[in-house]
PyMOL commands that place a pseudoatom at each C-alpha (Angstrom):
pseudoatom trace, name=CA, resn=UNK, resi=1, chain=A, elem=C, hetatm=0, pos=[0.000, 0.000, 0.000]
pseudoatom trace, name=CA, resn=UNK, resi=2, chain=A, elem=C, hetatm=0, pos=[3.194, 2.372, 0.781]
pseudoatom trace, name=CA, resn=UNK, resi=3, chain=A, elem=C, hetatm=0, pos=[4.254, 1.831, -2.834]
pseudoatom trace, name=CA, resn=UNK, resi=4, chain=A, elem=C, hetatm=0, pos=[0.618, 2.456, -4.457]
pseudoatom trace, name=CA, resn=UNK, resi=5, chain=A, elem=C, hetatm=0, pos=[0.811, 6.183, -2.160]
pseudoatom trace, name=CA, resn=UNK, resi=6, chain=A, elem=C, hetatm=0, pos=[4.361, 6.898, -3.511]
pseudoatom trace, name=CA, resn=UNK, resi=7, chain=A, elem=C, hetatm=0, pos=[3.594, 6.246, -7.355]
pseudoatom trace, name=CA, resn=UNK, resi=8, chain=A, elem=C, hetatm=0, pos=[0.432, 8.301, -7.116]
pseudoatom trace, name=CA, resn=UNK, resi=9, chain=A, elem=C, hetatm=0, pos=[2.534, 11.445, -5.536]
pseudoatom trace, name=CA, resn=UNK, resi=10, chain=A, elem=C, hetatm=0, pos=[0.297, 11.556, -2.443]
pseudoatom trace, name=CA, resn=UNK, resi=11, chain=A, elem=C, hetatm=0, pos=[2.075, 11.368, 1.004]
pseudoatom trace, name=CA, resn=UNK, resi=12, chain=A, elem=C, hetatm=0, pos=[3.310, 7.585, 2.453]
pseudoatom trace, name=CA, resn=UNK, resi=13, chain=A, elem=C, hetatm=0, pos=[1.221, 6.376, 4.421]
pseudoatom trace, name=CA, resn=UNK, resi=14, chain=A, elem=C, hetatm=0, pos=[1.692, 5.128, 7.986]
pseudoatom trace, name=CA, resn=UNK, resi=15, chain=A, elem=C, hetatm=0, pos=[1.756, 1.130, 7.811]
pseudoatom trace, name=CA, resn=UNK, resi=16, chain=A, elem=C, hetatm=0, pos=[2.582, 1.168, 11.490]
pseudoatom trace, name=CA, resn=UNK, resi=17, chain=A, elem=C, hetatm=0, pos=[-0.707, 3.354, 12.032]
pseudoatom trace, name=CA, resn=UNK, resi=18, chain=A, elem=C, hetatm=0, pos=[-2.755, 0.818, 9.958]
pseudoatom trace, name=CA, resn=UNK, resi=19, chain=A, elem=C, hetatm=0, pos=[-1.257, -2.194, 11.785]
pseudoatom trace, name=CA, resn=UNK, resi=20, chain=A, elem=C, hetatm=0, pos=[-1.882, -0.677, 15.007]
pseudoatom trace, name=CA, resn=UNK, resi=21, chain=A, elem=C, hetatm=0, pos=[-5.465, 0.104, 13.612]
pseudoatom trace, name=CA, resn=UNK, resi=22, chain=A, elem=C, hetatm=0, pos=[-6.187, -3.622, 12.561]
pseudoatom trace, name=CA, resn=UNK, resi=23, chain=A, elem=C, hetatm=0, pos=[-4.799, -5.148, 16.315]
pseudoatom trace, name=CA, resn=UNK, resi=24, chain=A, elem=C, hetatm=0, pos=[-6.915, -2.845, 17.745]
pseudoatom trace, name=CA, resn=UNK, resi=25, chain=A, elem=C, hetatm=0, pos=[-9.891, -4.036, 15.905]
pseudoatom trace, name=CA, resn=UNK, resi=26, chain=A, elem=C, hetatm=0, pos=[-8.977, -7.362, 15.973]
pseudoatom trace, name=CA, resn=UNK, resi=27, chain=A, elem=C, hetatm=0, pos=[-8.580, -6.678, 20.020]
pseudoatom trace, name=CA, resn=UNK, resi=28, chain=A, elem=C, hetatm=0, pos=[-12.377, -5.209, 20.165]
pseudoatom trace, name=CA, resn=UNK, resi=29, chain=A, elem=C, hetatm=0, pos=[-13.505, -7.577, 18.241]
pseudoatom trace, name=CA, resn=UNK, resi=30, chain=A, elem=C, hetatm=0, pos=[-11.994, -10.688, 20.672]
pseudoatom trace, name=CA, resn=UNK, resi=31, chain=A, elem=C, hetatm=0, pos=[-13.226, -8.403, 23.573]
pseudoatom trace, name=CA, resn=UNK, resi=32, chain=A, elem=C, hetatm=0, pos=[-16.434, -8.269, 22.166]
pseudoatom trace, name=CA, resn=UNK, resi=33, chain=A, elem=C, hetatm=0, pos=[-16.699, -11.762, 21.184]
pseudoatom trace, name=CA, resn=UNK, resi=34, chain=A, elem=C, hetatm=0, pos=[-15.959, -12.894, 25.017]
pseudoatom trace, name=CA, resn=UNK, resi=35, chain=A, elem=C, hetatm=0, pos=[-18.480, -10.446, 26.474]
pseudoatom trace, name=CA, resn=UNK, resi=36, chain=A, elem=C, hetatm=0, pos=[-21.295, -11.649, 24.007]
pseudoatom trace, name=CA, resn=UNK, resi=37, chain=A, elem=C, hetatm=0, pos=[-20.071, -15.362, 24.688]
pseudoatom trace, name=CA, resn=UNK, resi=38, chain=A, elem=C, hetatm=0, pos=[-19.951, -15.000, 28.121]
pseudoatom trace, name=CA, resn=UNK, resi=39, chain=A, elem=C, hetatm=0, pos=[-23.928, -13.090, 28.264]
pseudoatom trace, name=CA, resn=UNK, resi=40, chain=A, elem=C, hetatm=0, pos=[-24.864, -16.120, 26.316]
pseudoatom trace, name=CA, resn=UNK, resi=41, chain=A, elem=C, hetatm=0, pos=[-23.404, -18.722, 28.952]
pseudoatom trace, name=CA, resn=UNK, resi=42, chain=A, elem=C, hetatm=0, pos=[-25.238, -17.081, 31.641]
pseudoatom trace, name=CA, resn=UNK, resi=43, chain=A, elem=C, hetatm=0, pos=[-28.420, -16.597, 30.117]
pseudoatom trace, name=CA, resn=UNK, resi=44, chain=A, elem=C, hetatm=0, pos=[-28.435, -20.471, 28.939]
pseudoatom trace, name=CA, resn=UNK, resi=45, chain=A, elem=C, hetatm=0, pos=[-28.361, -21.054, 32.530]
pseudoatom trace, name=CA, resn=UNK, resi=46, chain=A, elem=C, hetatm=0, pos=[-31.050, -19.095, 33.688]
pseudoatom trace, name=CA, resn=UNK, resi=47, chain=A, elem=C, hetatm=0, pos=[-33.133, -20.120, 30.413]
pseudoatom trace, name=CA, resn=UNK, resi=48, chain=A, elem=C, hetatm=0, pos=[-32.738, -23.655, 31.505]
pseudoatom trace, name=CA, resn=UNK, resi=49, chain=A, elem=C, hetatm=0, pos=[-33.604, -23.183, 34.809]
pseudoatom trace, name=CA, resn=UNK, resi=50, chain=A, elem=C, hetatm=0, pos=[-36.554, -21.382, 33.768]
pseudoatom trace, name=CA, resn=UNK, resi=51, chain=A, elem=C, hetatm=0, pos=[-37.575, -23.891, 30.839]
pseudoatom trace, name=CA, resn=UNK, resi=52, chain=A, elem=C, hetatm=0, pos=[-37.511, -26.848, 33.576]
pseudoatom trace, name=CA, resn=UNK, resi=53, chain=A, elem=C, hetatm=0, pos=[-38.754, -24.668, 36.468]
pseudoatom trace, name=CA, resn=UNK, resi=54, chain=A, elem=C, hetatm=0, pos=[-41.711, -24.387, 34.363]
pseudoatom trace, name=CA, resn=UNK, resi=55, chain=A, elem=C, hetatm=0, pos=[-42.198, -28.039, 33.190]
pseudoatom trace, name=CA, resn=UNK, resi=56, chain=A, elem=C, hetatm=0, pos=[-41.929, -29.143, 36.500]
pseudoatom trace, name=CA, resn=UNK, resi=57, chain=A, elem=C, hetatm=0, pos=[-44.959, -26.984, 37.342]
pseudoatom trace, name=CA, resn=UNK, resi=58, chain=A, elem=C, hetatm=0, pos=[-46.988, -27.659, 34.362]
pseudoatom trace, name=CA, resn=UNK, resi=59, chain=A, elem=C, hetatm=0, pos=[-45.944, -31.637, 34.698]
pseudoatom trace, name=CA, resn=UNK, resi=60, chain=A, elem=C, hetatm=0, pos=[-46.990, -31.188, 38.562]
pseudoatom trace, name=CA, resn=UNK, resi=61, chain=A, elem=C, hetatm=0, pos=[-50.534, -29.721, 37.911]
pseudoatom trace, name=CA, resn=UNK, resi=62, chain=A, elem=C, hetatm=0, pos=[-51.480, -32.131, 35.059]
pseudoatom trace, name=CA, resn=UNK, resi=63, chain=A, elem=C, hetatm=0, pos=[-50.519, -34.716, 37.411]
pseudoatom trace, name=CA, resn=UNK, resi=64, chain=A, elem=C, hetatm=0, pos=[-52.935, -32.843, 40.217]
pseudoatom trace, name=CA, resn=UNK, resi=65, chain=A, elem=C, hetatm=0, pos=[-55.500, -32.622, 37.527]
pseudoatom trace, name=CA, resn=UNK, resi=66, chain=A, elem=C, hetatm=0, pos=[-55.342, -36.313, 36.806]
pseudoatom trace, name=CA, resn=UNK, resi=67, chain=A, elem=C, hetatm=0, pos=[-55.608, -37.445, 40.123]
pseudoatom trace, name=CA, resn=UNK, resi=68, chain=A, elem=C, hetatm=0, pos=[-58.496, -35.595, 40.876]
pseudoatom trace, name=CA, resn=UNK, resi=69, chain=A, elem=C, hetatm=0, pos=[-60.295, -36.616, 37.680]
pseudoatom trace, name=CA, resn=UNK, resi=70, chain=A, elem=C, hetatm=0, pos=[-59.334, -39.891, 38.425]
pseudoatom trace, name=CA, resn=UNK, resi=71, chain=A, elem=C, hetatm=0, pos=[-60.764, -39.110, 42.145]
pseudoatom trace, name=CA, resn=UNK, resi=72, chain=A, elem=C, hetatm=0, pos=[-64.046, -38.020, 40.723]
pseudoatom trace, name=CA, resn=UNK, resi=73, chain=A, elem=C, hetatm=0, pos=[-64.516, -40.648, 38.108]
pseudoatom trace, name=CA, resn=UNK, resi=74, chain=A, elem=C, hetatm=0, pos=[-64.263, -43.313, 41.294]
pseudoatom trace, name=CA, resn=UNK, resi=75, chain=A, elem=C, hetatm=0, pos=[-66.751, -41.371, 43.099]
pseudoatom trace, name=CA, resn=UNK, resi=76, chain=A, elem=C, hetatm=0, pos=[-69.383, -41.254, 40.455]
pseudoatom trace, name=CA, resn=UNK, resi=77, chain=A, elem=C, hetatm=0, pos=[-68.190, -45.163, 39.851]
pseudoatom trace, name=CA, resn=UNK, resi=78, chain=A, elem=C, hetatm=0, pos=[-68.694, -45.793, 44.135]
pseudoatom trace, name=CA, resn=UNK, resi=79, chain=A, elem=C, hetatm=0, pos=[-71.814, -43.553, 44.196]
pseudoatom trace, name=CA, resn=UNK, resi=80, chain=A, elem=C, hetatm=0, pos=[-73.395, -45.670, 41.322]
pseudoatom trace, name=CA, resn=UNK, resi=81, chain=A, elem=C, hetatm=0, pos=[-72.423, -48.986, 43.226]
pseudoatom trace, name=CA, resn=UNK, resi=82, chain=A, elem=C, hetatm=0, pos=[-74.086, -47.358, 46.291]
pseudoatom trace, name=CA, resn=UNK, resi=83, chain=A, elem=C, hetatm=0, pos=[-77.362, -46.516, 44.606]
pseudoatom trace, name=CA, resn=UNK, resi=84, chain=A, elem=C, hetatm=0, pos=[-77.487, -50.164, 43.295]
pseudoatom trace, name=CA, resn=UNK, resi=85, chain=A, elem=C, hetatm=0, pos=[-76.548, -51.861, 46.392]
pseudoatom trace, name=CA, resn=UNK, resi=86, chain=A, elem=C, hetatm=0, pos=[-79.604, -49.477, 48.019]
pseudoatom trace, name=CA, resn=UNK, resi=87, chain=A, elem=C, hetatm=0, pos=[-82.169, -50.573, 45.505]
pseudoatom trace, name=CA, resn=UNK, resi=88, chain=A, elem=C, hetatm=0, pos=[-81.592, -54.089, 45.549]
pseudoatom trace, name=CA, resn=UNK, resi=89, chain=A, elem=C, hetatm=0, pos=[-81.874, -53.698, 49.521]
pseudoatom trace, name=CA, resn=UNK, resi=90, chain=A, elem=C, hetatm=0, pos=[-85.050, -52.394, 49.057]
pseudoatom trace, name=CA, resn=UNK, resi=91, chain=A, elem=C, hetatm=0, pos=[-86.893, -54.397, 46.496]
pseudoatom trace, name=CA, resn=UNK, resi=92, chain=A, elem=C, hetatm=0, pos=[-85.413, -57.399, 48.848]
pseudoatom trace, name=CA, resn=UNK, resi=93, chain=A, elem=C, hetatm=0, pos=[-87.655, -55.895, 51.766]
pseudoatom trace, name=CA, resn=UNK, resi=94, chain=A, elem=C, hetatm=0, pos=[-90.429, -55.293, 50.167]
pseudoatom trace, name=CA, resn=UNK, resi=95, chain=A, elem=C, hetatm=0, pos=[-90.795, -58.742, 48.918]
pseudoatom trace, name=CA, resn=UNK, resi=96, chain=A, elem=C, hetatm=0, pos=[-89.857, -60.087, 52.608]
pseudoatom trace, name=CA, resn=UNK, resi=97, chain=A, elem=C, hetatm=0, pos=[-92.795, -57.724, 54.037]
pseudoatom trace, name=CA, resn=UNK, resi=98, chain=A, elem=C, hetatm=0, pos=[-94.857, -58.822, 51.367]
for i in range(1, 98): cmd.bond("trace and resi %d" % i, "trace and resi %d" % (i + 1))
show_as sticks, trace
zoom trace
């Protein structure tokens, strides 16, 4: 590039300057690289904490929904059992009484 400025007739210019130019942007860049590497570390952490945090809740209260579904369902199943048991009981003593 020093050559190119001299054959043109325009002043030399400073390959030190550019050099020092280039590490320096090669230095920000590295810097900035790190800091964006290291944000994304510690947010993976918290993300994953977060994503299970909130499968563990949503796993936990489908489970709590099942059971009680499953709670009702024998309810309805003992209640029906119950009403049979009753009416069979009853048709019994009116026959004995009759």
């Amino acid at each position: 590039m020093l050559e190119l400025a001299e054959k043109d007739g325009a002043k030399p210019i400073s390959t030190d300057k550019e050099m020092n130019n280039l590490q320096k942007m090669e230095q920000f860049q590295n810097l900035m690289r790190n800091i964006i590497a290291d944000a994304i570390e510690q947010n993976t952490d918290k993300i994953s904490k977060k994503v299970s945090e909130e499968v563990r809740n949503g796993v936990v209260k489908e489970l709590d929904y099942q059971f009680r579904m499953q709670e009702e369902q024998q309810e309805a199943h003992f209640r029906k059992i119950d009403e049979l048991l009753r009416s069979k009981q009853k048709k019994t003593k009116k026959r004995f009484w009759k």
